[in-house]
C-alpha positions as CSV (number, residue, x, y, z in Angstrom):
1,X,0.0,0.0,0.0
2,X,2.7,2.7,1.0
3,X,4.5,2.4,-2.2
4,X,1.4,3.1,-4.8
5,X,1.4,6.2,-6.3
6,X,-0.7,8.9,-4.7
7,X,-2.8,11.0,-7.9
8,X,-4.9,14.2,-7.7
9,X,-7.7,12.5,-9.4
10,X,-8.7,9.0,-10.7
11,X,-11.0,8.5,-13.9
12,X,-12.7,5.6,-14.3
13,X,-14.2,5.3,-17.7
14,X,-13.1,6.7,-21.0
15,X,-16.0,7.8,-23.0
16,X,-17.1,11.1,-23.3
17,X,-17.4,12.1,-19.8
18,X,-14.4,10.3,-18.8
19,X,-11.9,11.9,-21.3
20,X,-14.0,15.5,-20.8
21,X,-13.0,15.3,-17.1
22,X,-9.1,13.7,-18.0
23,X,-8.9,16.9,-20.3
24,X,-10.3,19.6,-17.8
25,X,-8.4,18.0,-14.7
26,X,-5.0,17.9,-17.1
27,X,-5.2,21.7,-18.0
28,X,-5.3,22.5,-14.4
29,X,-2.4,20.5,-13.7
30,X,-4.2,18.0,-11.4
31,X,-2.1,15.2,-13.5
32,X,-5.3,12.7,-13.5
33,X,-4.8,8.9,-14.2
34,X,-7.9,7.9,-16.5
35,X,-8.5,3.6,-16.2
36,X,-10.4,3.9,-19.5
37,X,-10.9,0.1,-19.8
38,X,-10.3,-2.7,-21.4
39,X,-12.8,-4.7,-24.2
40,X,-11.8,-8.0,-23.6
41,X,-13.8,-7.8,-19.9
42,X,-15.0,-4.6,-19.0
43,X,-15.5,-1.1,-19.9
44,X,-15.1,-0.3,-23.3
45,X,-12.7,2.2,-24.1
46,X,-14.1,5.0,-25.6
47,X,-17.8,4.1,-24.0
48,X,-20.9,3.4,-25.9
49,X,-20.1,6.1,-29.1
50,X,-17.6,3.1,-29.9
51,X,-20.7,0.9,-31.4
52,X,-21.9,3.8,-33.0
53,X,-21.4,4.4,-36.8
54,X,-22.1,8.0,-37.5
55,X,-22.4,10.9,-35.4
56,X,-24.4,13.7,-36.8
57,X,-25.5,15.2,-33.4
58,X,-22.3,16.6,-31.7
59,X,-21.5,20.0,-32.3
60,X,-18.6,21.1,-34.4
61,X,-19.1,18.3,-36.6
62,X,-21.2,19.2,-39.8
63,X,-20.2,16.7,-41.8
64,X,-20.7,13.9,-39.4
65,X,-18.2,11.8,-37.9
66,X,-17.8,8.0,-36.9
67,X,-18.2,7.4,-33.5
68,X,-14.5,6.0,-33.3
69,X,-12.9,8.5,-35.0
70,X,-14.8,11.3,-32.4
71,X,-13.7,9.2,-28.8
72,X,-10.3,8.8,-30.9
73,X,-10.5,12.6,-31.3
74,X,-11.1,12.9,-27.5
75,X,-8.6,10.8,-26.2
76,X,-5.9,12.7,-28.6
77,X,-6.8,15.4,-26.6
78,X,-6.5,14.2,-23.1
79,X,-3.5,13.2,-24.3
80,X,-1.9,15.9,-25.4
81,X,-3.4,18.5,-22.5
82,X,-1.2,15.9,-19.7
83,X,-3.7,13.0,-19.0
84,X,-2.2,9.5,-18.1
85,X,-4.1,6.8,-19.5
86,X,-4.2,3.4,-18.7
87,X,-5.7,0.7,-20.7
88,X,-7.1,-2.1,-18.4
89,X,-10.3,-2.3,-16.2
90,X,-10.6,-0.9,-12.8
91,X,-11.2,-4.4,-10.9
92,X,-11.9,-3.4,-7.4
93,X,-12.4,0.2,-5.8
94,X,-12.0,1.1,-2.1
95,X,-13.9,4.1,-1.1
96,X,-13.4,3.5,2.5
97,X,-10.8,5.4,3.5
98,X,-8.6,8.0,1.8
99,X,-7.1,8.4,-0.2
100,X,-9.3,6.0,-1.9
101,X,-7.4,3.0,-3.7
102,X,-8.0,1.6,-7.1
103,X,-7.0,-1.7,-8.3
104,X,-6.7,-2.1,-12.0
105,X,-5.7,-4.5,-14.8
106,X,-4.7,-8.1,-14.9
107,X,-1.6,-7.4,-12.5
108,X,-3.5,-6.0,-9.7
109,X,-2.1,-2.5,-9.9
110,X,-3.0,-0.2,-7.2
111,X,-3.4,3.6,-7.4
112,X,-4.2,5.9,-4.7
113,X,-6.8,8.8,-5.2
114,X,-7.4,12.0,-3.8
115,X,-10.3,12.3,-5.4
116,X,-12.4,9.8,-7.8
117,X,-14.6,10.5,-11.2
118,X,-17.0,7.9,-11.6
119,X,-17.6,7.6,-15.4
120,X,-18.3,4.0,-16.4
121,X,-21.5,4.7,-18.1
122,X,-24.4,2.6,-19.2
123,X,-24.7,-0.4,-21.0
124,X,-27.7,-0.7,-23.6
125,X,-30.0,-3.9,-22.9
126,X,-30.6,-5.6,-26.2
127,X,-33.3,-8.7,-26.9
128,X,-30.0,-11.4,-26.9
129,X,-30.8,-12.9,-30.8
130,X,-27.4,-13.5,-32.9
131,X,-29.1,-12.1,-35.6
132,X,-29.5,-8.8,-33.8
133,X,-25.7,-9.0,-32.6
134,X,-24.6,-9.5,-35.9
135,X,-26.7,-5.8,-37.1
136,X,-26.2,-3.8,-34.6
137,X,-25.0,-0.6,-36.2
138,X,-26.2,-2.1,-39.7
139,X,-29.6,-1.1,-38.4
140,X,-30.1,-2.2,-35.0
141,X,-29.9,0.4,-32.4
142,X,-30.2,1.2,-29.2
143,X,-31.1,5.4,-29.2
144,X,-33.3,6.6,-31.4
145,X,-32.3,10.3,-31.2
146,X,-28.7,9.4,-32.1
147,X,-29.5,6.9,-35.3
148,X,-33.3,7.7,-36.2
149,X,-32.3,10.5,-39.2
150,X,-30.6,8.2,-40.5
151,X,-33.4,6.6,-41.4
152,X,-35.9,8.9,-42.8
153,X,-38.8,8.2,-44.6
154,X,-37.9,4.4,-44.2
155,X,-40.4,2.0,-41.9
156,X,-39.1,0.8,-38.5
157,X,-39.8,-0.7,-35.4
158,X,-39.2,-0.3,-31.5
159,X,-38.8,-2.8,-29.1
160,X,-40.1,-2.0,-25.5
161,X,-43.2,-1.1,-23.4
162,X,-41.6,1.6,-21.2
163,X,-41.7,5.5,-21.3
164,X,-38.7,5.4,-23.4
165,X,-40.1,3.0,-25.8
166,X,-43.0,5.4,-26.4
167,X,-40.7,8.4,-26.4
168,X,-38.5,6.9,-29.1
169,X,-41.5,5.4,-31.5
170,X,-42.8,9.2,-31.1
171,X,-39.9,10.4,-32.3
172,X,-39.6,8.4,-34.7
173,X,-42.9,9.6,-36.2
174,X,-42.0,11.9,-37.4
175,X,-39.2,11.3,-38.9
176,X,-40.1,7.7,-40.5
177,X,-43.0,6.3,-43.1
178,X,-43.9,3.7,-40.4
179,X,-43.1,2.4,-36.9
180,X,-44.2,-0.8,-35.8
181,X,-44.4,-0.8,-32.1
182,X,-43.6,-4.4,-30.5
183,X,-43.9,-5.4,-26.8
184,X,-44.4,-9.0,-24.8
185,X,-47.1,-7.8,-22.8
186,X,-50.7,-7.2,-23.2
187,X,-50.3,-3.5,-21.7
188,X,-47.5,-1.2,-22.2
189,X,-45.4,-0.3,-18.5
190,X,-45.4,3.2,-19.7
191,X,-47.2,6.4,-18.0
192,X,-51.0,6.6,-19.7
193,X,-50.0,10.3,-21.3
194,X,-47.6,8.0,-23.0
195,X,-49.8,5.6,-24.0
196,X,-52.5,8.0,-25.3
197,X,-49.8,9.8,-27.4
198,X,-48.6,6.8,-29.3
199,X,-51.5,5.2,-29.7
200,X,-53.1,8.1,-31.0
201,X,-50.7,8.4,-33.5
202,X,-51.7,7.0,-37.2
203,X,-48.2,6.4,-37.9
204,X,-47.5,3.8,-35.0
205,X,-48.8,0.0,-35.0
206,X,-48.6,-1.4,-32.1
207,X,-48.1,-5.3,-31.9
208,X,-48.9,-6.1,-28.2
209,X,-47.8,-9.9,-26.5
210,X,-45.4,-10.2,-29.3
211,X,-42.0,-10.9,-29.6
212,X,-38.8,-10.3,-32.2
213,X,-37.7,-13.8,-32.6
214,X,-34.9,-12.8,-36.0
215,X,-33.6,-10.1,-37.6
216,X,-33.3,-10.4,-41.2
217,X,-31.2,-9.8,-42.8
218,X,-27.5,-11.1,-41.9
219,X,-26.5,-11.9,-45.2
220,X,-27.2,-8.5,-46.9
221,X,-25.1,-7.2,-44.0
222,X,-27.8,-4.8,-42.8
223,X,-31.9,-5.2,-41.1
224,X,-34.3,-5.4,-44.1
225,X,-37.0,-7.3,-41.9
226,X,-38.1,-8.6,-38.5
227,X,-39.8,-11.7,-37.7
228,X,-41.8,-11.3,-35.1
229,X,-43.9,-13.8,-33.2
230,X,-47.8,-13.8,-31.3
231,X,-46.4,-15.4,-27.8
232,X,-50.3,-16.4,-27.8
233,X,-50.7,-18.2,-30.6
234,X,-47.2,-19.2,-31.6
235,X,-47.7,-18.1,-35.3
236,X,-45.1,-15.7,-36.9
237,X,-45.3,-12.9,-39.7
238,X,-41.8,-10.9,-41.4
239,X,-41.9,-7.1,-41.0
240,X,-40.3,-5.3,-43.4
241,X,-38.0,-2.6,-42.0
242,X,-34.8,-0.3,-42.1
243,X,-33.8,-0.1,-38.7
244,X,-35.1,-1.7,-35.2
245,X,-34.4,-0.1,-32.3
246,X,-34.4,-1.8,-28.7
247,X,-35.6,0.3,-25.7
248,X,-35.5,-2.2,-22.8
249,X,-33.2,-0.3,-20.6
250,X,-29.7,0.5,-20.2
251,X,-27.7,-1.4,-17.1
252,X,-25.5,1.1,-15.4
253,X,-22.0,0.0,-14.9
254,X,-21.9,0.9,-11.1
255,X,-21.4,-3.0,-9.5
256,X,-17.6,-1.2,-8.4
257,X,-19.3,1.0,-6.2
258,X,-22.3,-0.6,-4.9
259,X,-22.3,-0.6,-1.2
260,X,-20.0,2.6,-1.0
261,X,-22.0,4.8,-2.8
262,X,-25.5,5.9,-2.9
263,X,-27.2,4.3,-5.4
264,X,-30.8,5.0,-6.8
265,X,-32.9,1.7,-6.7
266,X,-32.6,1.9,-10.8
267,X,-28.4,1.4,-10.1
268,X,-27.8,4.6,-11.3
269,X,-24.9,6.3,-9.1
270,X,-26.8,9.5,-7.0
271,X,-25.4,12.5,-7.2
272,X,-26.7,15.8,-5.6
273,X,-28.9,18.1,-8.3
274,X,-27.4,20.6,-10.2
275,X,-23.4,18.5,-9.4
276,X,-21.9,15.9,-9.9
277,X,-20.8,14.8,-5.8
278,X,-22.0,11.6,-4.4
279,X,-23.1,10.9,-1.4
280,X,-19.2,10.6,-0.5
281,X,-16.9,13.7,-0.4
282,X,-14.2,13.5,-3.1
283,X,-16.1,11.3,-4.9
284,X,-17.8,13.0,-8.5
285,X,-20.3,10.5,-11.1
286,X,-20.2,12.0,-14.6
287,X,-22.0,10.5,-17.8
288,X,-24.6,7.9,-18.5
289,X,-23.8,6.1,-15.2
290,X,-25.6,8.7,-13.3
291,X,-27.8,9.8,-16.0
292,X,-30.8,7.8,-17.6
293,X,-32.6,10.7,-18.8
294,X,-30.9,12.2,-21.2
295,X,-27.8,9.7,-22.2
296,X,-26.2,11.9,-25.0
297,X,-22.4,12.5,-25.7
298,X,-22.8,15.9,-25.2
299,X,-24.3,15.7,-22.1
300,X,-22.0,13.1,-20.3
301,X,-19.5,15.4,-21.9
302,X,-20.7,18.2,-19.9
303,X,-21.4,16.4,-16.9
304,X,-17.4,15.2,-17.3
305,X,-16.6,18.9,-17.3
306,X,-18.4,19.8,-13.9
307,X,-16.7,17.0,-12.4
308,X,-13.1,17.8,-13.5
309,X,-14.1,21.4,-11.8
310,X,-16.0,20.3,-8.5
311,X,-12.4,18.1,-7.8
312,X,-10.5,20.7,-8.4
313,X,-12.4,23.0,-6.4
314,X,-12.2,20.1,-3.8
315,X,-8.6,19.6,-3.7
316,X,-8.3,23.0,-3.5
317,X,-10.5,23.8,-0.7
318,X,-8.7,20.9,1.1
319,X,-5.1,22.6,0.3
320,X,-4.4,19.2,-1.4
321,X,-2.9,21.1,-4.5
């Protein structure tokens, strides 16, 4: 323990919140360590914009940009502002006394931390099908806001029952010739202004205790079709369609801090409104890990920014720097 390093701040996670904080806490010279991961087991360097073809949402980028080449862009930047980073996972984190420690990578590495930014973000739940493995990013998707233009005027369909299921088919209403909603259940989860909305809306169909059982097609290389089947009476029918997108939840990647942290009974990490501090000084959540609601780049990149500052602040309030 006495001879592991002692670091200003910690970052675990490297997608856009993660490497927004690395590059904030690098220009003030705080010298952060960012554990951005590793894909063989864990986090996935570079978070979720690493499955995601095109960007056309994040500012500063009118002629759109692959989601690699803007988390390479990112991590450039950390980079070259000062940031250490570290490919492996964060396997175990002890928030129990400080400095906090951080075990990371197949050698057990430890690093002490003066302070700690949580950004391990969110994983997207999918249905499980190989077929919908295979296409994801050829037309399956997980966000309708980030990958429904590219769809326009094409029919779809949404997988889900929840609030965010009926806020994605809404959206893509109007932006698509058709969207077939699907769910298991004979009633949707979702709150009833919800319901109302989307089933008031001509351009939804809604296919209730059903289930998508393929996705068609894996030898054109992208979705053409969906076969989905009545759970009631076992019979099946092929939708034809340009894109499916799955909105059964997102996991947040917070199992490292469960017990140490406040957590909100969704998993999501707490953090006070209007900051990024959890429920334990020194320790800041930035990105999707404490955010369901929105779950945008720019947002966790934000989000990354506020935390970089509040440690900062912290550190300095604490004559630690």
């Amino acid at each position: 323990m006495s001879n592991a390093p002692v670091r200003n701040v910690v970052i675990v996670g490297s997608g856009p919140a993660g490497l927004t904080a690395a590059i904030y806490a690098a220009r003030a010279n705080l010298a952060p360590l960012c554990i951005e991961g590793f894909s063989a087991g864990g986090l996935i360097p570079g978070g979720q914009l690493m499955f995601t073809t095109e960007v056309e949402n994040y500012p500063g980028f009118p002629e759109k940009v692959t989601g690699q080449e803007l988390m390479q862009r990112f991590r450039d930047q950390a980079v070259h502002q000062g940031a250490e980073l570290v490919t492996a996972d964060a396997t175990k984190v002890d928030l129990s006394k400080r400095p906090f420690e951080i075990t990371y990578g197949d050698d057990a590495e430890r690093v002490l931390a003066k302070t700690v930014i949580i950004a391990t973000g969110a994983r997207a739940n999918y249905i499980g099908l190989p077929s919908e493995e295979t296409l994801k990013n050829k037309g399956v998707s997980a966000c309708a806001v980030c990958d429904g233009a590219l769809f326009r005027g094409e029919p779809v369909a949404v997988v889900g029952g929840g609030d965010t299921a009926m806020e994605e088919a809404t959206y893509l209403a109007g932006l698509c010739s058709k969207v077939t909603l699907i769910h298991r259940r004979d009633e949707f989860r979702a709150s009833r202004s919800m319901q109302d909305r989307v089933k008031a809306n001509p351009k939804i169909e809604i296919l209730y205790s059903s289930a998508v059982v393929e996705v068609k097609d894996v030898a054109l290389d992208h979705v053409t079709a969906i076969v989905v089947e009545d759970l009631k009476t076992k019979t099946r029918r092929e939708v034809p369609i340009s894109a499916l997108f799955v909105a059964i939840g997102h996991t947040p990647l917070s199992d490292l801090f469960a017990g140490q942290i406040e957590l909100h009974a969704n998993g999501y990490i707490k953090t006070t409104p209007g900051t990024t501090q959890t429920s334990l000084a020194g320790v800041f959540a930035a990105g999707d890990v404490q955010d369901w609601t929105f779950r945008q780049a720019i947002t966790a990149a934000g989000s990354g920014c506020m935390a970089a500052l509040e440690a900062e602040r912290f550190l300095a309030a604490e004559g630690a720097h």
